[in-house]
N, CA, C and O atoms as CSV, one atom per row, in Angstrom:
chain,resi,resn,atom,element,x,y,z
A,1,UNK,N,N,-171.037,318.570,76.402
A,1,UNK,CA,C,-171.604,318.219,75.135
A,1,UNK,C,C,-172.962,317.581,75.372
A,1,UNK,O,O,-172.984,316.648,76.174
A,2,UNK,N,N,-173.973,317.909,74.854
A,2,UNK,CA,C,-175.494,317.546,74.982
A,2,UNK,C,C,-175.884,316.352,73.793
A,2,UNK,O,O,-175.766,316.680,72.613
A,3,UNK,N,N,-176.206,315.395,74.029
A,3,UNK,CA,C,-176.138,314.289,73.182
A,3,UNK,C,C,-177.904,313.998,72.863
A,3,UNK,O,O,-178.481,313.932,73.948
A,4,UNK,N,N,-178.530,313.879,72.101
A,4,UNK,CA,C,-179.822,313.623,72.249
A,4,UNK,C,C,-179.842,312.112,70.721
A,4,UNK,O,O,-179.450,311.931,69.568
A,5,UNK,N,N,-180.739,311.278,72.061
A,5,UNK,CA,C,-180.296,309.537,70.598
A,5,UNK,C,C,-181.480,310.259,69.534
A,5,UNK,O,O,-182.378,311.100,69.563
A,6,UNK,N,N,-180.781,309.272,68.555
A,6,UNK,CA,C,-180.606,309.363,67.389
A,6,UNK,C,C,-182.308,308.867,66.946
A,6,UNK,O,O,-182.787,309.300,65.898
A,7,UNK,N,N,-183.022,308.047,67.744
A,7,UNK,CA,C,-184.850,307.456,67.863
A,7,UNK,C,C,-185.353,308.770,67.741
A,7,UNK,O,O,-184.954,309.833,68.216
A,8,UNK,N,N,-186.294,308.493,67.020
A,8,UNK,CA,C,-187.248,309.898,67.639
A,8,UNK,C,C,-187.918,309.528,68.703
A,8,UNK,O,O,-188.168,308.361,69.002
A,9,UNK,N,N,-188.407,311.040,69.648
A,9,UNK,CA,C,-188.109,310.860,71.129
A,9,UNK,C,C,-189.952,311.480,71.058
A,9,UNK,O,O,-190.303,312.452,70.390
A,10,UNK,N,N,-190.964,310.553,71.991
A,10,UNK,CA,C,-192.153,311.278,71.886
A,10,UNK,C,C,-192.082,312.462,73.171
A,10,UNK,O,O,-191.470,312.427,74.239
A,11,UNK,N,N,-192.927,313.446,72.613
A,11,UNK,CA,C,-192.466,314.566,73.977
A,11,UNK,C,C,-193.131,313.817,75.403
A,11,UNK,O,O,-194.087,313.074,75.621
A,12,UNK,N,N,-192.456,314.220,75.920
A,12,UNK,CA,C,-192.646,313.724,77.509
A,12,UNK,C,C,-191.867,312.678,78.000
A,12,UNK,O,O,-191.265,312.638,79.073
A,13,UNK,N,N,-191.933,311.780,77.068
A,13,UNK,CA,C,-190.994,310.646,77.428
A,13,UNK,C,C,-189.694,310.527,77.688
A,13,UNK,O,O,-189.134,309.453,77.908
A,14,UNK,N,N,-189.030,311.893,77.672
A,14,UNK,CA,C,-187.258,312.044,77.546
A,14,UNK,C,C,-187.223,312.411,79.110
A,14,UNK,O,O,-188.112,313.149,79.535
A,15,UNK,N,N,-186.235,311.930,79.985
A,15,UNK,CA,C,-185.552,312.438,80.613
A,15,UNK,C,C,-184.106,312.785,80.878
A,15,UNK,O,O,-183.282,311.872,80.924
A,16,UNK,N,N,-183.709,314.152,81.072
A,16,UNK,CA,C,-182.645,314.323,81.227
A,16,UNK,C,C,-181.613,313.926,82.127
A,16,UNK,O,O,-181.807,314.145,83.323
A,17,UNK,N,N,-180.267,313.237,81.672
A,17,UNK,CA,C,-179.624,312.671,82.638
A,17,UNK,C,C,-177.888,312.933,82.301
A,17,UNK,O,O,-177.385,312.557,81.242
A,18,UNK,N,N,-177.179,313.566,83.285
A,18,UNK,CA,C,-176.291,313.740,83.480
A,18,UNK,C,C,-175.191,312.591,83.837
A,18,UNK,O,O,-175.305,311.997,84.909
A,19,UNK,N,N,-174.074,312.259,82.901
A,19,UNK,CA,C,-173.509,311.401,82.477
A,19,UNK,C,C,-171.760,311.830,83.062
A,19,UNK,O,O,-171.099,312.524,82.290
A,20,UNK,N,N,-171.238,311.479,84.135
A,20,UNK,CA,C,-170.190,312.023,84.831
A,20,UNK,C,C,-169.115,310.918,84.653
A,20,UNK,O,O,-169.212,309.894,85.329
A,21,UNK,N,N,-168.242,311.056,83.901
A,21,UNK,CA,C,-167.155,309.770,83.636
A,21,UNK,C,C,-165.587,310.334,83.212
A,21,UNK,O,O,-165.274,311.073,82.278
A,22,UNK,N,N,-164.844,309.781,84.123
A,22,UNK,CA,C,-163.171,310.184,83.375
A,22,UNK,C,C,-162.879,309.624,82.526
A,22,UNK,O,O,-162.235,310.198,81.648
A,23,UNK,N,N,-163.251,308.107,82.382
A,23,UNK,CA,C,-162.706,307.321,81.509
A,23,UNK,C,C,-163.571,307.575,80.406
A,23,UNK,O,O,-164.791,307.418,80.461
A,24,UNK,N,N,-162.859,308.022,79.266
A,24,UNK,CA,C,-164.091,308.508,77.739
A,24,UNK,C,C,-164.709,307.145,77.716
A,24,UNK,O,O,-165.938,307.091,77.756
A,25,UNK,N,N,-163.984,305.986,77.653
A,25,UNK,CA,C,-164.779,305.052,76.982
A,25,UNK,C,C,-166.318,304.519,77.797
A,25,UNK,O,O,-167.310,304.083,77.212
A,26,UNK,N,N,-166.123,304.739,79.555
A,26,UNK,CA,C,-167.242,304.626,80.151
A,26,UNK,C,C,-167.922,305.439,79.878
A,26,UNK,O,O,-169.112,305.150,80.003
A,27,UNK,N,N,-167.597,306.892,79.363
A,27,UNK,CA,C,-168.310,308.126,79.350
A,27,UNK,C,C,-168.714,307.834,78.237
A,27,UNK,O,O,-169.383,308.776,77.811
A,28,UNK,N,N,-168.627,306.442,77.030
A,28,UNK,CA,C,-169.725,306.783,75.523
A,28,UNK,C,C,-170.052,305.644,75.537
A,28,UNK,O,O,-170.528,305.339,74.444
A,29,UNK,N,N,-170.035,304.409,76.598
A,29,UNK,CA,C,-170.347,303.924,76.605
A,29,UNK,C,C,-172.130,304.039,77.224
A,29,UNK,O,O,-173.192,303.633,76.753
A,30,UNK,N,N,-171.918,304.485,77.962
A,30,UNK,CA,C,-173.070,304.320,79.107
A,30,UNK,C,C,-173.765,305.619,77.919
A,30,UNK,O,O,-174.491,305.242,76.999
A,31,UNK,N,N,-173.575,306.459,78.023
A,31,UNK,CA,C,-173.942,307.771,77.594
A,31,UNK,C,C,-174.876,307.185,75.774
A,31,UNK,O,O,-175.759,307.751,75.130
A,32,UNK,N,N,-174.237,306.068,75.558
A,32,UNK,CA,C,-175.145,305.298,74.261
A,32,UNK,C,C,-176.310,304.587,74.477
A,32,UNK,O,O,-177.257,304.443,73.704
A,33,UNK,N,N,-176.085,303.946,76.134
A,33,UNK,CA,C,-177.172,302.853,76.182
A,33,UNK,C,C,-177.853,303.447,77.097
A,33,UNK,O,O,-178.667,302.696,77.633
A,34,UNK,N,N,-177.838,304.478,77.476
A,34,UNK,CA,C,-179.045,305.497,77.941
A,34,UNK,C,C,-179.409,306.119,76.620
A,34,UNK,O,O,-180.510,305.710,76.250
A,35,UNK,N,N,-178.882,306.927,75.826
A,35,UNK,CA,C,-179.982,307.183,74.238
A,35,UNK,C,C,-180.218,306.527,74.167
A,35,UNK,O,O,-181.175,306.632,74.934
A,36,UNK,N,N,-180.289,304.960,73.624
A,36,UNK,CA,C,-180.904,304.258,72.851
A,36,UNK,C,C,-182.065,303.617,73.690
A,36,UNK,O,O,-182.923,302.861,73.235
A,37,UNK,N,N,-181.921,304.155,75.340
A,37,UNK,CA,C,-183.047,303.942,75.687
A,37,UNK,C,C,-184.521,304.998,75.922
A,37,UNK,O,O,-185.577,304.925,76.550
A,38,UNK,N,N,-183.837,305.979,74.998
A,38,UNK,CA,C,-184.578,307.418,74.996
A,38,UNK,C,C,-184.326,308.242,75.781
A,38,UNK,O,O,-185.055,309.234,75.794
A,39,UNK,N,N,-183.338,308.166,76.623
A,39,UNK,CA,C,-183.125,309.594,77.839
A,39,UNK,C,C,-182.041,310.439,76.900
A,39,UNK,O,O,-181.271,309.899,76.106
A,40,UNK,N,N,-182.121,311.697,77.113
A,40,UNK,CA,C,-181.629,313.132,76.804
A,40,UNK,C,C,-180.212,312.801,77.680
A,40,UNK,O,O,-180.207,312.387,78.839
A,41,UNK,N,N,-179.281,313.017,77.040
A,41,UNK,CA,C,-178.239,312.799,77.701
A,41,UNK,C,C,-177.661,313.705,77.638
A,41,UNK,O,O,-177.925,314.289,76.587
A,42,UNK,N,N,-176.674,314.402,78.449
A,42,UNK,CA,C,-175.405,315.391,78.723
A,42,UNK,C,C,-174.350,314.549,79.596
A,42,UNK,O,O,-174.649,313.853,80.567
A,43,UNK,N,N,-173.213,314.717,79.135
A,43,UNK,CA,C,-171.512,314.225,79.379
A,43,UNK,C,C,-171.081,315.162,79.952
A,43,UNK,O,O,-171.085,316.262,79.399
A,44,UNK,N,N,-170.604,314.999,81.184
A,44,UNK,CA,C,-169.264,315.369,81.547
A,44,UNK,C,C,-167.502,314.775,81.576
A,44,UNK,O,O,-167.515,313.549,81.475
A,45,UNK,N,N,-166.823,315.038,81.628
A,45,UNK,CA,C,-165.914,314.688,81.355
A,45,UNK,C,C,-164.935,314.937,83.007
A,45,UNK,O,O,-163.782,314.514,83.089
A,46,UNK,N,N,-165.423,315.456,83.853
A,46,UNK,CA,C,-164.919,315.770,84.898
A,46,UNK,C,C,-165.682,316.274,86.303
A,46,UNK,O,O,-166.812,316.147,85.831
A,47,UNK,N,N,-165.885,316.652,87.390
A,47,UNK,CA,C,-166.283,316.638,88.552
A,47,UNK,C,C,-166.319,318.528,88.258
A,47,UNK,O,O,-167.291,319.244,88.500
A,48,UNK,N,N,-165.443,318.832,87.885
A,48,UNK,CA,C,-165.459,320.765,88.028
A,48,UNK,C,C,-166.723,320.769,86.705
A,48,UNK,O,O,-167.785,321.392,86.685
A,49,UNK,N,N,-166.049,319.684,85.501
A,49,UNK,CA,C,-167.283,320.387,84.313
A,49,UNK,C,C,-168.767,319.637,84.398
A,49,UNK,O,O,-169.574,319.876,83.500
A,50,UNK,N,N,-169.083,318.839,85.348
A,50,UNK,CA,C,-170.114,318.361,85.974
A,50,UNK,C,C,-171.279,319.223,86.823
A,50,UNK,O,O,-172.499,319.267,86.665
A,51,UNK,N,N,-170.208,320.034,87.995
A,51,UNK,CA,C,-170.493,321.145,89.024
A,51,UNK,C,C,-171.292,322.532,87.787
A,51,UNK,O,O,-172.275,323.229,88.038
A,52,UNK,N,N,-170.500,322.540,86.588
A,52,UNK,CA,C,-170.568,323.683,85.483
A,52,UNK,C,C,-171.989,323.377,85.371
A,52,UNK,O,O,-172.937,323.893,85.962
A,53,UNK,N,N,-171.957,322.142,84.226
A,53,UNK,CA,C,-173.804,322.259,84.161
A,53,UNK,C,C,-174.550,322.167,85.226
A,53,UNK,O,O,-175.679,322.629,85.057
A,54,UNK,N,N,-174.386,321.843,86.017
A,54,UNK,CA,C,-175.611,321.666,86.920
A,54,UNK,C,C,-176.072,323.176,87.354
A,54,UNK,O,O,-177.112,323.704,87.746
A,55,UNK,N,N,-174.736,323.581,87.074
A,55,UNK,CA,C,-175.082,325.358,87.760
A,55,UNK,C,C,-176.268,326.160,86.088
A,55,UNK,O,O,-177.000,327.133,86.272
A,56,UNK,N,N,-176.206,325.799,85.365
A,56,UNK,CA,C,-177.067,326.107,84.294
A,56,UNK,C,C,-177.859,325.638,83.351
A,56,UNK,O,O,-178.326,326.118,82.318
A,57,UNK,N,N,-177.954,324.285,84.055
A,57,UNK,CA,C,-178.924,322.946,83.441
A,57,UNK,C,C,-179.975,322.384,84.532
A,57,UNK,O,O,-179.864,322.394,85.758
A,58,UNK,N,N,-180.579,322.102,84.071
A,58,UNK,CA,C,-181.501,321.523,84.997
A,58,UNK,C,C,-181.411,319.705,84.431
A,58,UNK,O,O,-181.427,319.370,83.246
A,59,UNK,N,N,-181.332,318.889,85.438
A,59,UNK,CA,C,-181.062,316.995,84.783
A,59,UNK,C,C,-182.260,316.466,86.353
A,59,UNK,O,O,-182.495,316.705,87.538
A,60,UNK,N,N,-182.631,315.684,85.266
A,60,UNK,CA,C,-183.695,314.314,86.278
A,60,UNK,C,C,-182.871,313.508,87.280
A,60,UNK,O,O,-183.221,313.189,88.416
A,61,UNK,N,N,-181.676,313.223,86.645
A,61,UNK,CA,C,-180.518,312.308,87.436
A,61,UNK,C,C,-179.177,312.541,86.916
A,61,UNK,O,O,-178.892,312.783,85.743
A,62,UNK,N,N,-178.342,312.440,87.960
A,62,UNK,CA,C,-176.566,312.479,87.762
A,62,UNK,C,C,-176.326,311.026,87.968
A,62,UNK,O,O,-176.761,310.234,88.803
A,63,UNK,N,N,-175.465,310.899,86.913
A,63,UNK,CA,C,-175.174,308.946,86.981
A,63,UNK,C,C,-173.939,309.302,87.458
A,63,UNK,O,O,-173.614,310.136,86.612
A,64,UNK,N,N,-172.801,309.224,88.429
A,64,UNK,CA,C,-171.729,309.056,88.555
A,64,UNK,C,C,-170.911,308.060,88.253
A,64,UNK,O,O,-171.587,307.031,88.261
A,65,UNK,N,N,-169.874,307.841,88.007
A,65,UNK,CA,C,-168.788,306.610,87.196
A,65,UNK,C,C,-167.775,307.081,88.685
A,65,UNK,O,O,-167.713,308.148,89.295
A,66,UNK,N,N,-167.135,305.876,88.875
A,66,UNK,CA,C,-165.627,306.307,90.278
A,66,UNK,C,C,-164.604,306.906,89.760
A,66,UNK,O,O,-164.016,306.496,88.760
A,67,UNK,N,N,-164.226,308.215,90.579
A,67,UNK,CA,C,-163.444,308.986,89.935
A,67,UNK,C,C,-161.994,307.924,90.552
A,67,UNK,O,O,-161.702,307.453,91.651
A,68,UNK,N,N,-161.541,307.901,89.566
A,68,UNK,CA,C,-159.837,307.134,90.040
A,68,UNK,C,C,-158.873,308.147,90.451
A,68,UNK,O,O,-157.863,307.689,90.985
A,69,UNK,N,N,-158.945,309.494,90.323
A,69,UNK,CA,C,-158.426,310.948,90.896
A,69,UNK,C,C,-158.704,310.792,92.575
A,69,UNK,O,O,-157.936,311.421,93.304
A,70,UNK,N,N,-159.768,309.982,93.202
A,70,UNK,CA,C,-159.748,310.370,94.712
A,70,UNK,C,C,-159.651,311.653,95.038
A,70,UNK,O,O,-158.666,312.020,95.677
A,71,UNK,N,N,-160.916,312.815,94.562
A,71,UNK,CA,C,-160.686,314.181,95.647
A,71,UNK,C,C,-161.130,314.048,96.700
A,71,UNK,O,O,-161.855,313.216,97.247
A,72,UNK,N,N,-160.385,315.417,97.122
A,72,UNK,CA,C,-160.864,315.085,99.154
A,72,UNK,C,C,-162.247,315.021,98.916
A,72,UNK,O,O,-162.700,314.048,99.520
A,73,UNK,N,N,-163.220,315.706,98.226
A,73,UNK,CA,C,-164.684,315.523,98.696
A,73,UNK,C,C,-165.062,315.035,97.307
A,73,UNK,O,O,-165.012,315.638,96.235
A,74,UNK,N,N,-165.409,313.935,97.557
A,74,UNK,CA,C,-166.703,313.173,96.354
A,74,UNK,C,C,-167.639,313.992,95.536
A,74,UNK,O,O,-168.407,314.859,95.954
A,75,UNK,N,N,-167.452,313.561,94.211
A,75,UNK,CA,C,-168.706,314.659,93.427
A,75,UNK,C,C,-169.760,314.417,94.127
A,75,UNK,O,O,-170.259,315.504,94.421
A,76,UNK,N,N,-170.672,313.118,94.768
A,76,UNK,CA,C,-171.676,312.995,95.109
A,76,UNK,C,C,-171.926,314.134,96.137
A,76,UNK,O,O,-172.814,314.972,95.981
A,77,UNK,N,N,-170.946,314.100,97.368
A,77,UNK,CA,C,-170.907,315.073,98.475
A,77,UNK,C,C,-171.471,316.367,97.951
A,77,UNK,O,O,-172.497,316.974,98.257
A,78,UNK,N,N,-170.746,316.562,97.287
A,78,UNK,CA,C,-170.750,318.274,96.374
A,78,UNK,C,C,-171.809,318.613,95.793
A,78,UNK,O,O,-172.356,319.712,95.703
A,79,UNK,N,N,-172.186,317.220,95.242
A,79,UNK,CA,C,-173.975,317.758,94.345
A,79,UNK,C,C,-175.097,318.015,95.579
A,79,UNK,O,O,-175.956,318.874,95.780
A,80,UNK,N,N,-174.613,316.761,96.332
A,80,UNK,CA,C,-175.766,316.457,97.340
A,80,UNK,C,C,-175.913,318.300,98.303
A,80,UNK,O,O,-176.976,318.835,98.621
A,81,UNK,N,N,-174.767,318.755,98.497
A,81,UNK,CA,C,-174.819,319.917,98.883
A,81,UNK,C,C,-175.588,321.125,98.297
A,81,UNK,O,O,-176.455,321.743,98.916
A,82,UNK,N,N,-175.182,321.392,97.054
A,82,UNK,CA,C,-176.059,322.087,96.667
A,82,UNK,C,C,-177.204,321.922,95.906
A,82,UNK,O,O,-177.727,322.881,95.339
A,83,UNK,N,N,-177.746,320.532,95.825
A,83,UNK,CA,C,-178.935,320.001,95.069
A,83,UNK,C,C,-179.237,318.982,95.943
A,83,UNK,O,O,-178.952,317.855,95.538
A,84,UNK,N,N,-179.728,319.071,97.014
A,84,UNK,CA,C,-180.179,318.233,97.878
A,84,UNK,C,C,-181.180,317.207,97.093
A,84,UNK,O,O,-181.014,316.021,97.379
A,85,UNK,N,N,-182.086,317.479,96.244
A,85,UNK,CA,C,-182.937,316.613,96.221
A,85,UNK,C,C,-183.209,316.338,94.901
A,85,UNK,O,O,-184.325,316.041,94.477
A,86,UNK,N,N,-181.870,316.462,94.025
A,86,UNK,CA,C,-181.641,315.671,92.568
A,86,UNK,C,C,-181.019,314.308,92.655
A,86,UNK,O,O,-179.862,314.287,93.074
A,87,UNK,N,N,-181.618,313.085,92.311
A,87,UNK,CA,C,-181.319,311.966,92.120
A,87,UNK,C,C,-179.705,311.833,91.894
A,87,UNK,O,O,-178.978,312.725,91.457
A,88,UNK,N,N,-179.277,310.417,92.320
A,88,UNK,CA,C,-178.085,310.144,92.003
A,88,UNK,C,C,-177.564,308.900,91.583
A,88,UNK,O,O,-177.612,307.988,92.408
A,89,UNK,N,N,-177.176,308.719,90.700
A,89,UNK,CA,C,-176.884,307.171,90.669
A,89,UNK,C,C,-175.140,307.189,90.685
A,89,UNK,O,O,-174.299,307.972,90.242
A,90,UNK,N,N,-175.098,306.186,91.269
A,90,UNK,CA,C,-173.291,306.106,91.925
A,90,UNK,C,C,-172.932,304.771,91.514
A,90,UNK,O,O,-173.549,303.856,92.060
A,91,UNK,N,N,-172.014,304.469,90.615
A,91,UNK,CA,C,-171.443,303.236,89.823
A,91,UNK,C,C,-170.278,303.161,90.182
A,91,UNK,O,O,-169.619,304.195,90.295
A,92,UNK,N,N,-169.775,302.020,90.431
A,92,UNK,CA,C,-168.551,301.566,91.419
A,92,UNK,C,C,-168.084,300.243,90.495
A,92,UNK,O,O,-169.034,299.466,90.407
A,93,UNK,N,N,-166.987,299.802,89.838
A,93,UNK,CA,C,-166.832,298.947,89.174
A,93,UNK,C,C,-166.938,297.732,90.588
A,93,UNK,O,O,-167.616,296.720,90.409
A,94,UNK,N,N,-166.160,297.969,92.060
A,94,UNK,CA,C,-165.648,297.287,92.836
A,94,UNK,C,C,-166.550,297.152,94.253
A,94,UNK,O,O,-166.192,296.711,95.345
A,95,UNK,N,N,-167.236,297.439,94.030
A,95,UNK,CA,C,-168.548,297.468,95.365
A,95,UNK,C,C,-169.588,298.295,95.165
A,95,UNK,O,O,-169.575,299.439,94.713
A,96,UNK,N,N,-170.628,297.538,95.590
A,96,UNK,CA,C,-171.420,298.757,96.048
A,96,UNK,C,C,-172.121,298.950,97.139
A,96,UNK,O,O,-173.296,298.732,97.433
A,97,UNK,N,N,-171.350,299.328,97.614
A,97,UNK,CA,C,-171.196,300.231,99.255
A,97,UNK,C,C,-171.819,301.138,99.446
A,97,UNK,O,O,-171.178,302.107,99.040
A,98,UNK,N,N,-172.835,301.465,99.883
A,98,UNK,CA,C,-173.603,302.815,99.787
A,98,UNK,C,C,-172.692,304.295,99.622
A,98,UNK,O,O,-171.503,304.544,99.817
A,99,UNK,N,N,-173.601,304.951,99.267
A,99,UNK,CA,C,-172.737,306.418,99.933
A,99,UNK,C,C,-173.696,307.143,100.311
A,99,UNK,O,O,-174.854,307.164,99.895
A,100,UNK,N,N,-173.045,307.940,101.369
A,100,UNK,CA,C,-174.417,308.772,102.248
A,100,UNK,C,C,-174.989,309.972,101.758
A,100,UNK,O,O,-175.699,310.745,102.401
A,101,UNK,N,N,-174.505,310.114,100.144
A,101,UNK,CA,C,-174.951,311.223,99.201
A,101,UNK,C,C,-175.423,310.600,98.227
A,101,UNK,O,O,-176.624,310.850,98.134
A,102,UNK,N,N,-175.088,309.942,97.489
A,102,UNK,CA,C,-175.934,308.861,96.689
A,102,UNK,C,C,-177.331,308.924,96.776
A,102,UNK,O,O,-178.001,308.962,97.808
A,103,UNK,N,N,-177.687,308.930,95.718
A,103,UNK,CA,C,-179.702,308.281,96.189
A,103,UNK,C,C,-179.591,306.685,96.144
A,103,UNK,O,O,-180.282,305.998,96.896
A,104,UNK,N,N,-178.441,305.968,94.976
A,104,UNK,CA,C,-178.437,304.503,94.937
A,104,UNK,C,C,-177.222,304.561,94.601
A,104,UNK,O,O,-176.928,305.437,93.789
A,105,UNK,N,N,-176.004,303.540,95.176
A,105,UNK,CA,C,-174.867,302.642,94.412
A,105,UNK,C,C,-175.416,301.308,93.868
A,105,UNK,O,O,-176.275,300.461,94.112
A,106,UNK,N,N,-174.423,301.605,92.981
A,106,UNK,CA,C,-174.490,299.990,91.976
A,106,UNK,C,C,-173.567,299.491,91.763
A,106,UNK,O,O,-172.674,300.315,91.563
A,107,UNK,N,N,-173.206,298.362,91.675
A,107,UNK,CA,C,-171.976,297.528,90.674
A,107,UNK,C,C,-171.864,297.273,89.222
A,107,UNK,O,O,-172.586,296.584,88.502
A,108,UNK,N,N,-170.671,298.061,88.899
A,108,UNK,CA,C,-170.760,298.412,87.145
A,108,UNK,C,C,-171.660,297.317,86.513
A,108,UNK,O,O,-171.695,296.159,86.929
A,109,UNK,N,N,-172.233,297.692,85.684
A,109,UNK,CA,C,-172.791,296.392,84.649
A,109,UNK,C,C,-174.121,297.287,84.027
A,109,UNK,O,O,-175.011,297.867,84.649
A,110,UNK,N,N,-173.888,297.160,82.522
A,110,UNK,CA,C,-174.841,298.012,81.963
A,110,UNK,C,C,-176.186,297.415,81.895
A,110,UNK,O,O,-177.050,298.192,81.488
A,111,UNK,N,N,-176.620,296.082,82.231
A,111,UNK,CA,C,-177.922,295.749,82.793
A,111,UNK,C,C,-178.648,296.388,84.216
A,111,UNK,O,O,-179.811,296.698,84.477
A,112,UNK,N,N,-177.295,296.428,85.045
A,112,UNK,CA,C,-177.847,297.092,86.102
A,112,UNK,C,C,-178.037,298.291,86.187
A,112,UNK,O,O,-178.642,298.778,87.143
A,113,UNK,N,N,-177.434,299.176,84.950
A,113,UNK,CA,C,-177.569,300.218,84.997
A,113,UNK,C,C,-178.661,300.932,84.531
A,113,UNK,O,O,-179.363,301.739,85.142
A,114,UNK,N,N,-178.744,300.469,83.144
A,114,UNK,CA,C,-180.464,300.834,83.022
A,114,UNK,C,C,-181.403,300.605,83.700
A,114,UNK,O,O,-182.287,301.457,83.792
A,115,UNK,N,N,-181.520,299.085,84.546
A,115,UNK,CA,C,-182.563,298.989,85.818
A,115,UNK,C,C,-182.729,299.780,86.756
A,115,UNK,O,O,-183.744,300.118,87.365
A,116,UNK,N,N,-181.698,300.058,86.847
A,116,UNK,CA,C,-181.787,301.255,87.960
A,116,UNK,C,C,-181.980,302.552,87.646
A,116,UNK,O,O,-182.662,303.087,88.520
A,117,UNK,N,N,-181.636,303.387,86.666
A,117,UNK,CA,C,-182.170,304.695,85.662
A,117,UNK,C,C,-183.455,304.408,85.660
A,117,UNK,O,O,-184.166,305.390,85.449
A,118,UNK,N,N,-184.046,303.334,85.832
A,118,UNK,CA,C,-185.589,303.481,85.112
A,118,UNK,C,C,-186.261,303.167,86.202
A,118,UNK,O,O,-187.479,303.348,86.211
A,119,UNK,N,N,-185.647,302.674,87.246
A,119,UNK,CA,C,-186.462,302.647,88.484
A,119,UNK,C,C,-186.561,304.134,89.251
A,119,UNK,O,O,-187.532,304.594,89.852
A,120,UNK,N,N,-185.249,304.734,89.038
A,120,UNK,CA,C,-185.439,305.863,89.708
A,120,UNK,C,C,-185.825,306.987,88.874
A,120,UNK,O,O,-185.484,308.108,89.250
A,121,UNK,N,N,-186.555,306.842,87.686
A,121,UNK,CA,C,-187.025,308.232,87.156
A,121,UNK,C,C,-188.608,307.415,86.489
A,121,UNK,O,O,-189.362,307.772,85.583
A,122,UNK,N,N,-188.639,306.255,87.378
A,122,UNK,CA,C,-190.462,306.121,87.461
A,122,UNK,C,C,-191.388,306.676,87.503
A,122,UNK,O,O,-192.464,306.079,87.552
């Protein structure tokens, strides 16, 4: 589902950002306070329907949320494979521990989260 906020958006200023969350409520949460900070947003709802758009979308950044499913290979792994050099942001309610596919981990918190969206699409 392609979400675009509700502001009017001046051209240029939107970037597109891919919104990867199991839990709906992280997935409209975050996915609100990126519109309302003007980025073009798209939701996924899962790691396979994540893999989907990317195969026919083009996004500035993938925000990842922790999948509580544990697959053998990490969405990050998987993007980083075939999109080597699309941004990543990796949100961890419980650390943030790097990951070696990641472009950045963070520790949940929607202050930190926009700081960091806006640092990395500077």
């Amino acid at each position: 589902m392609t979400r675009i906020a509700q502001q009017p958006i001046q051209v240029g200023s939107s970037k597109r950002i891919l919104v990867v969350a199991h839990d709906p409520r992280l997935r409209e949460t975050r996915a609100s306070l990126l519109e309302n900070a003007r980025y073009e947003v798209t939701t996924a709802v899962s790691d396979d329907d994540a893999l989907k758009l990317l195969s026919y979308a083009s996004f500035d950044l993938v925000l990842i949320g922790r999948n509580a499913l544990l697959p053998a290979k990490p969405l990050d792994q998987r993007i980083n494979k075939k999109y080597p050099n699309l941004p990543m942001l990796k949100i961890d309610a419980f650390s943030a521990a790097t990951s070696p596919y990641a472009t950045r981990t963070i520790i949940a918190h929607p202050g930190h989260m926009l700081l960091a969206v806006q640092e990395m699409l500077a």
